[in-house]
C-alpha positions as CSV (number, residue, x, y, z in Angstrom):
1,X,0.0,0.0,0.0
2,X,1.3,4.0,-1.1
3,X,2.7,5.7,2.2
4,X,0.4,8.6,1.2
5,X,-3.0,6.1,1.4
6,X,-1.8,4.7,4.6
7,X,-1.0,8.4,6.1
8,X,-4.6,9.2,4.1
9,X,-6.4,5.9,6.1
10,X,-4.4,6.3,9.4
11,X,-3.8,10.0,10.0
12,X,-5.3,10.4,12.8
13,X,-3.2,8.0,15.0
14,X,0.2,9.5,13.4
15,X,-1.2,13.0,14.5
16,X,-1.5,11.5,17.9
17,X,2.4,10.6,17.6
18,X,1.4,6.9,17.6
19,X,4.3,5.1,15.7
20,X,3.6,2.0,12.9
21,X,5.4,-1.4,12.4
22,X,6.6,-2.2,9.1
23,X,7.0,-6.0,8.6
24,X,9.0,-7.8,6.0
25,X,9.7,-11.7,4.8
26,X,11.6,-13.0,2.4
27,X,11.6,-10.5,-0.5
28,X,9.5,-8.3,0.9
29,X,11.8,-7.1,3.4
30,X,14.4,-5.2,0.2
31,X,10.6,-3.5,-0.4
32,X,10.2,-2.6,3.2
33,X,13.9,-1.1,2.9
34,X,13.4,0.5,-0.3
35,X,10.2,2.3,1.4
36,X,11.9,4.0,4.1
37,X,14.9,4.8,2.0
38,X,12.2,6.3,-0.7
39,X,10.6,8.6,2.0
40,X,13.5,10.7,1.7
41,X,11.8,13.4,0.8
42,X,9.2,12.9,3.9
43,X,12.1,11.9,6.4
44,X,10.8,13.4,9.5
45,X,6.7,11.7,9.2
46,X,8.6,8.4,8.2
47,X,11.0,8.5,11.3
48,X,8.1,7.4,13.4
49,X,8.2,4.3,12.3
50,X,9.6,1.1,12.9
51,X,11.8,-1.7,11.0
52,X,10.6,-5.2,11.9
53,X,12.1,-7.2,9.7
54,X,13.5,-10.2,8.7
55,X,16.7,-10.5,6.3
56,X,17.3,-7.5,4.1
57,X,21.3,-8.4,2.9
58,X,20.8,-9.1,-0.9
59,X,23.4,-10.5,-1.2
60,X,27.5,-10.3,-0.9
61,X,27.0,-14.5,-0.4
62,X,24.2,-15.5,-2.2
63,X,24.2,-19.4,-0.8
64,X,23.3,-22.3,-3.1
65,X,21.2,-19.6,-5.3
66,X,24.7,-18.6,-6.4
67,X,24.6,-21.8,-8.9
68,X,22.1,-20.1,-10.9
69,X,23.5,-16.5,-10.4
70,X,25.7,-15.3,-13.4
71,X,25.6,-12.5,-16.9
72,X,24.4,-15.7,-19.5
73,X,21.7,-16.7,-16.8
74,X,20.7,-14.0,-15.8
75,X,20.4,-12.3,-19.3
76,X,18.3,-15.0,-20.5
77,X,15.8,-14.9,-17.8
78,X,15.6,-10.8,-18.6
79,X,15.3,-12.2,-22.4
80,X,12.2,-14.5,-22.0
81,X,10.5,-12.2,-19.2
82,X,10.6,-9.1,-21.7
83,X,9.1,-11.2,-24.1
84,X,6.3,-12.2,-21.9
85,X,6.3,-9.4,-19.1
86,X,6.4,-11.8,-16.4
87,X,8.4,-14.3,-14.6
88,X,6.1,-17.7,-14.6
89,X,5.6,-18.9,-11.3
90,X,6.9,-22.6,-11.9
91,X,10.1,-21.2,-13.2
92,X,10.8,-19.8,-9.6
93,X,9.1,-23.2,-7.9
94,X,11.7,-25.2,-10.1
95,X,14.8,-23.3,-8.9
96,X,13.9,-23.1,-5.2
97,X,13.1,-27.5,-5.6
98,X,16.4,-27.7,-7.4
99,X,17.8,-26.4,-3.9
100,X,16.9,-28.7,-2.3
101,X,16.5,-31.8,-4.9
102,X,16.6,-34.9,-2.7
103,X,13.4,-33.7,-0.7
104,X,11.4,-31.7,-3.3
105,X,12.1,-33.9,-6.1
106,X,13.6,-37.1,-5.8
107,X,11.6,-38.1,-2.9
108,X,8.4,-37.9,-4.8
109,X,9.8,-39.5,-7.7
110,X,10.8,-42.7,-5.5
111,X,7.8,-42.8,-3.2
112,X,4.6,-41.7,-5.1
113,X,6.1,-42.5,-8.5
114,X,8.4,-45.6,-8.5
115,X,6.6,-47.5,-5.0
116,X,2.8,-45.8,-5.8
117,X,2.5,-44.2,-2.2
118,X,0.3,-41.6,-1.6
119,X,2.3,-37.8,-0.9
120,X,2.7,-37.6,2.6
121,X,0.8,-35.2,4.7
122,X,3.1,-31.9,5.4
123,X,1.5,-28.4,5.8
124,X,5.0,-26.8,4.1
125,X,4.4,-28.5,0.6
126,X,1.0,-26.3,0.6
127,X,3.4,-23.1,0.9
128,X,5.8,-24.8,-2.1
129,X,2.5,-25.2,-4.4
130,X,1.9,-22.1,-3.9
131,X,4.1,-20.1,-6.2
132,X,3.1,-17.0,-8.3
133,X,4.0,-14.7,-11.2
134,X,6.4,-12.0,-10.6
135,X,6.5,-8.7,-13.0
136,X,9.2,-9.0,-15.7
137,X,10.5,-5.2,-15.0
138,X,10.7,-5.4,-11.3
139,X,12.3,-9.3,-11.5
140,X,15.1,-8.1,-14.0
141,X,15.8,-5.3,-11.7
142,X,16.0,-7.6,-9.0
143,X,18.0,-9.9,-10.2
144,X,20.3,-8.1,-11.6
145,X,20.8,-5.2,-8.9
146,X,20.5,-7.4,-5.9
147,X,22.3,-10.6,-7.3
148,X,24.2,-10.5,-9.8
149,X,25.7,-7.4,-9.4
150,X,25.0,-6.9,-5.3
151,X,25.1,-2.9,-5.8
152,X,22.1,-2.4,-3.7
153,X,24.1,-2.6,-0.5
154,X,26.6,0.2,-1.7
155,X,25.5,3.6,-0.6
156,X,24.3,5.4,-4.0
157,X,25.3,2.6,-6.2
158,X,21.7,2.4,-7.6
159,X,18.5,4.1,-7.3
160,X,15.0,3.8,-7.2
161,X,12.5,6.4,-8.2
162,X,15.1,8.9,-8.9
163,X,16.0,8.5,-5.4
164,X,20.2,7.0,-4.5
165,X,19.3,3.7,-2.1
166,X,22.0,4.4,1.1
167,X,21.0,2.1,3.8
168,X,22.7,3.5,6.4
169,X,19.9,6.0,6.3
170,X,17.6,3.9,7.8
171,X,17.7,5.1,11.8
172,X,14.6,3.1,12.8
173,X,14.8,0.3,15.9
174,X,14.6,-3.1,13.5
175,X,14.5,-6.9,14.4
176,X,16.7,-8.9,12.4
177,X,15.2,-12.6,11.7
178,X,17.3,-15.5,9.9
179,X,17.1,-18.7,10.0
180,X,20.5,-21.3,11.0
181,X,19.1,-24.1,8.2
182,X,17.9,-21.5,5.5
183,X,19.5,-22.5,1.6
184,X,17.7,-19.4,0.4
185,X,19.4,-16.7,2.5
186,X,22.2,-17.9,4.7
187,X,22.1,-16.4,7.7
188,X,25.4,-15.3,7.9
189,X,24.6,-13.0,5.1
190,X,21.7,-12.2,6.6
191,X,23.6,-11.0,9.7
192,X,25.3,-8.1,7.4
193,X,22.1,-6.6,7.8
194,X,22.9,-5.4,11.3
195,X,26.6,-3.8,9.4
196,X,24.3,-1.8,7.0
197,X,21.4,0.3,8.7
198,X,21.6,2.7,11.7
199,X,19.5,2.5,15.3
200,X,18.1,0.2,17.8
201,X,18.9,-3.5,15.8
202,X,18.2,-6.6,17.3
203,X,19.4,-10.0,15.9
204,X,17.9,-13.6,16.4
205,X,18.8,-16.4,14.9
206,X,16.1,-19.2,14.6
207,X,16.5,-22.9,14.4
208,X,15.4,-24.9,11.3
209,X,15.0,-23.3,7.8
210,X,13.0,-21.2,5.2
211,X,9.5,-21.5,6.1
212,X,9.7,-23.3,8.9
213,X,12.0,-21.7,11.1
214,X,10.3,-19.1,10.8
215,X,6.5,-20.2,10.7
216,X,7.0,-21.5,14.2
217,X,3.5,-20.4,16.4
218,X,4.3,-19.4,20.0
219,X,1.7,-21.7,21.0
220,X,3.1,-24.9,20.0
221,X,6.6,-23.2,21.1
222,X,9.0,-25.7,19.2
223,X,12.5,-25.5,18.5
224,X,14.6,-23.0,19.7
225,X,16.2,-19.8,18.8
226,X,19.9,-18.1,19.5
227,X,20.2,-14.6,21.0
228,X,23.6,-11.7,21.4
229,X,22.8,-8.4,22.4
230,X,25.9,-7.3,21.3
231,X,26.1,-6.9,17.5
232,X,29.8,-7.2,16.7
233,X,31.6,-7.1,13.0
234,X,31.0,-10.7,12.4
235,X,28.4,-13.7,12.4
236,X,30.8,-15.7,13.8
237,X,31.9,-13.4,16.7
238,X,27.9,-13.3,17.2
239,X,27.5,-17.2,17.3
240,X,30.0,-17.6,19.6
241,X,29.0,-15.3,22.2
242,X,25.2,-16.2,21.9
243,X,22.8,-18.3,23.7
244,X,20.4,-20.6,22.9
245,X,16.6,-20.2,23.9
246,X,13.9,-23.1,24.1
247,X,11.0,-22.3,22.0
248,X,9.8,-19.7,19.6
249,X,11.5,-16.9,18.5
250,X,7.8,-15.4,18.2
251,X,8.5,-14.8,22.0
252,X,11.6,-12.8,22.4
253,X,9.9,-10.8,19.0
254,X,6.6,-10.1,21.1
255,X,8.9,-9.2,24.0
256,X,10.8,-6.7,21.9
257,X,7.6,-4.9,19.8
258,X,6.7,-4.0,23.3
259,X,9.5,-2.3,24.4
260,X,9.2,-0.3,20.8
261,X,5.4,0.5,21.3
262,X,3.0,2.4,23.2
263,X,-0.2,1.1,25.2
264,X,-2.5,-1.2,23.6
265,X,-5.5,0.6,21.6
266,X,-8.5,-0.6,20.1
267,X,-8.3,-2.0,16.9
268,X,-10.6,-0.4,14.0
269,X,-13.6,-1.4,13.1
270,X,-13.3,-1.5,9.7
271,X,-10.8,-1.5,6.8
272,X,-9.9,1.4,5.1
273,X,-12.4,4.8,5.6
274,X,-14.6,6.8,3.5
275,X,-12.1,7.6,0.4
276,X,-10.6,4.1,0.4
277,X,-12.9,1.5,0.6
278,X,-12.7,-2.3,1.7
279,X,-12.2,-3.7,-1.8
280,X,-13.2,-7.3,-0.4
281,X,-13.1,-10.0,2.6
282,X,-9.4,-10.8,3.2
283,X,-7.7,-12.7,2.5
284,X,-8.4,-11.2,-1.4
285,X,-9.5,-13.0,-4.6
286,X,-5.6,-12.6,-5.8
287,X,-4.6,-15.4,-3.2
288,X,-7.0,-17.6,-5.1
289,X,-6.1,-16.9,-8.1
290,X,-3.8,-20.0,-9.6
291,X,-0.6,-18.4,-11.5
């Protein structure tokens, strides 16, 4: 949603001096980033808000998506998507199953292939079907400014809207989320986050991977999760001095939004207000849409 339709729908709590949470996963978090480094202009409105976030080092170590990082790949993805306009879905569900082959592919083949079995039941396979099509511009830019090229962590090395993308602009408290088993963004690259932006930063490392290190409900409180509240230089020098915590990270996350907000207040309503309607019932007719 446009900064100006959230001021537009929310106003009168940021007049009160009430302060918003931005939260990012995955991809989402380089938008997150990108939106408080494109309030420029608006600094001083946008400074009451928060970063909570998870990973937003794309990417001086890529990981096992390095394999499928270079010009001639690269290049002929930007070929096909400007031919079509879009990146198909299955394209990116292929590359992320390649990652991890033995589970996502193989194991299939063998069980419900070569032995007939029926799949078996796992809630995480619904989240891997679920893949959709990604806009050819944005994708190519992606690609190719965060990946292959990695200038989006250099102060002014690219921009976006006209405006030069300097992290270290972004002053705002943020918690730092990676995961120890992630093949999609290693978490010691993910740690560089903490290196790049400014203010109160908070880092936890979560057990497991992807998805499910982080899609881990306090109220079955599995795994565990490491903590440092010193943020030194490296990922190792963080390891070592950290300490490991029972449970969910969604703890220690709910512990630390509280220290970063005000009293509790009533939620609204209703969606939107009189200039912006509710278009429809969450969770949208887009989600149901099959790519």
């Amino acid at each position: 949603m446009p900064a100006d339709v959230q001021g537009e729908i929310g106003g009168r709590w940021q007049e009160r001096g009430r302060r918003g949470t931005v939260t990012g996963a995955a991809r989402a978090v380089t938008d997150a980033a990108l939106a408080h480094v494109d309030a420029a202009a608006a600094l001083e409105r946008r400074r009451a808000h928060r970063w909570t976030d998870r990973v937003g080092q794309r990417r001086a170590e890529p990981g096992e998506l390095g394999v499928f990082i270079d010009e001639a790949q690269v290049a002929n993805l930007e070929k096909k998507m400007n031919e079509r306009g879009y990146l198909e879905g299955s394209e990116m569900a292929g590359t992320f199953n390649l990652l991890r082959a033995n589970d996502l592919i193989w194991s299939f083949v063998v069980n419900n292939y070569l032995l007939g079995k029926d799949p078996f039941p796992f809630d995480l396979l619904y989240w891997n079907a679920d893949s959709t099509n990604l806009p050819g511009p944005m994708y190519c830019w992606y690609l190719r400014k965060t990946y292959l090229e990695n200038k989006l962590r250099v102060p002014g090395a690219t921009s976006v809207l006209g405006v030069p993308v300097d992290f270290g602009r972004i002053d705002l408290p943020a918690y730092v989320l990676a995961t120890r088993e992630d093949h999609i963004v290693p978490w010691r690259t993910a740690y560089q986050t903490t290196q790049l932006i400014k203010g109160d930063r908070r880092f936890v490392l979560g057990a497991s991977g992807h998805v499910a290190g982080v899609i881990n409900p306090a109220s079955k409180n599995k795994r565990s999760y490491w903590v440092n509240d010193k943020l030194p230089a490296t990922a190792k020098e963080w390891f070592d001095g950290a300490s490991e915590k029972p449970g969910s990270w969604w703890n220690d996350w709910s512990a630390w939004l509280k220290t970063q907000g005000g009293p509790m207040v009533a939620a609204p309503k209703s969606p939107g207000n009189r200039k912006h309607k509710a278009i429809e019932p969450a969770p949208g007719r887009y989600v149901k849409q099959k790519a």
